[in-house]
C-alpha positions in Angstrom: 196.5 87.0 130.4 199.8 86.2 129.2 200.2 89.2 127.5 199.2 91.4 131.1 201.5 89.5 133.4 204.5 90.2 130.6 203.8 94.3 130.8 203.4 93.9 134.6 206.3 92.4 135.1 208.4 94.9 132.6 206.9 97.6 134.7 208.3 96.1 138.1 212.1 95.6 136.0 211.5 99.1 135.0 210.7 100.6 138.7 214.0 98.7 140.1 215.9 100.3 137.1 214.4 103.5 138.4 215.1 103.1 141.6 218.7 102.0 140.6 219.2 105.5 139.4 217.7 107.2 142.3 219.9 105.1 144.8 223.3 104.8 142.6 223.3 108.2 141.0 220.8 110.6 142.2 221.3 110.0 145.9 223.1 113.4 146.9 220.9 115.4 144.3 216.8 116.5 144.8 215.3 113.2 143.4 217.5 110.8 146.1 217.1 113.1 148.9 213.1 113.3 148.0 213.3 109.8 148.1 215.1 108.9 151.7 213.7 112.6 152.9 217.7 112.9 154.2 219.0 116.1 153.8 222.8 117.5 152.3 224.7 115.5 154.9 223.4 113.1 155.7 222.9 112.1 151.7 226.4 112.5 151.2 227.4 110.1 154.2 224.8 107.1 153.4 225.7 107.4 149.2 228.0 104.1 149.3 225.5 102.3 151.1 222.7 103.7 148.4 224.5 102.7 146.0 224.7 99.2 147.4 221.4 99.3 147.7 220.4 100.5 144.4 223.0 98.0 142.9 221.0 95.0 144.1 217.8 96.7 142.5 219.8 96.7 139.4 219.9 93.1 139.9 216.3 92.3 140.0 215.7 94.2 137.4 217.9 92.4 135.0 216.6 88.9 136.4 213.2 90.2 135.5 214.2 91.4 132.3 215.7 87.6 131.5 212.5 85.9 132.9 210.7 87.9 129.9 213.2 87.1 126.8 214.1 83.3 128.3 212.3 81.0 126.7 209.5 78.2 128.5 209.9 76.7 131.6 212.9 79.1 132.3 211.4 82.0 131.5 208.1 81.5 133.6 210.6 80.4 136.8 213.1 83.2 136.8 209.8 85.5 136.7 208.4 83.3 139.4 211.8 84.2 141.2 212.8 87.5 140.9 209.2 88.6 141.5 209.4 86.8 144.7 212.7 88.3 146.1 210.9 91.6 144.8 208.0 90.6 147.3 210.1 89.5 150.5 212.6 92.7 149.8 209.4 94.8 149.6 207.8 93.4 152.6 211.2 93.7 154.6 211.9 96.9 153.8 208.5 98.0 154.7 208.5 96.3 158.2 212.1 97.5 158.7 212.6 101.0 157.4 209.2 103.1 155.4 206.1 101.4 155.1 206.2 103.3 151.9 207.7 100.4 150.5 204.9 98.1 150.9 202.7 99.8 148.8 205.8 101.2 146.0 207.7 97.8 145.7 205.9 94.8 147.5 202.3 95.6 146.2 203.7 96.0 142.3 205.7 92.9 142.5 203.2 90.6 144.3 200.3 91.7 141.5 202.5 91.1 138.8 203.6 87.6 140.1 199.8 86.7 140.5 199.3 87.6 136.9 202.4 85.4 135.9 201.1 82.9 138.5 197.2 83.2 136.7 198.7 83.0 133.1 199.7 79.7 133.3 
């Protein structure tokens, strides 16, 4: 089980290095705008606060990454963490701007931390 929670939980550090990307460089090209469905405009004029937003997904991803290579008890907490703040940011943003969200960022993070949760 061990093994399962520790591929789930790279998979979640990997979407929010994704969506990094998306959000800090690819927000005024065709992947960003297919992601926030704004068009030319109205891309260029939200960028900075994309970028903000894809910096703090940069964030989770490297706590997520840390939780995996830190050793016992810190490893399991900072997984126990970070998964969290993935969960709450996921349920947030889908109750405050594309349900979307639930189901690409809350749902990933919330079966990954039951598997790190389940393999202890």
């Amino acid at each position: 089980m061990e093994t399962t929670a520790n591929v789930l939980v790279g998979l979640v550090a990997a979407l929010h290095a994704y969506i990094l990307v998306l959000e800090m460089f690819l927000w005024e090209k065709k992947p960003g705008r297919g992601l926030s469905g704004f068009d030319a405009d109205m891309a260029r004029a939200t960028a900075p606060l994309a970028a903000n937003q894809g910096l703090y997904n940069g964030f989770l991803a490297a706590g997520l990454v840390w939780g995996l290579i830190a050793g016992d008890p810190t490893g399991f907490r900072v997984q126990v963490f970070f998964l969290s703040c993935v969960v709450v940011a996921g349920l947030y943003g889908g109750a405050t701007a594309n349900r979307r969200i639930l189901v690409a960022q809350a749902l990933p993070g919330a079966v990954a931390l039951g598997a790190v949760l389940l393999s202890r």
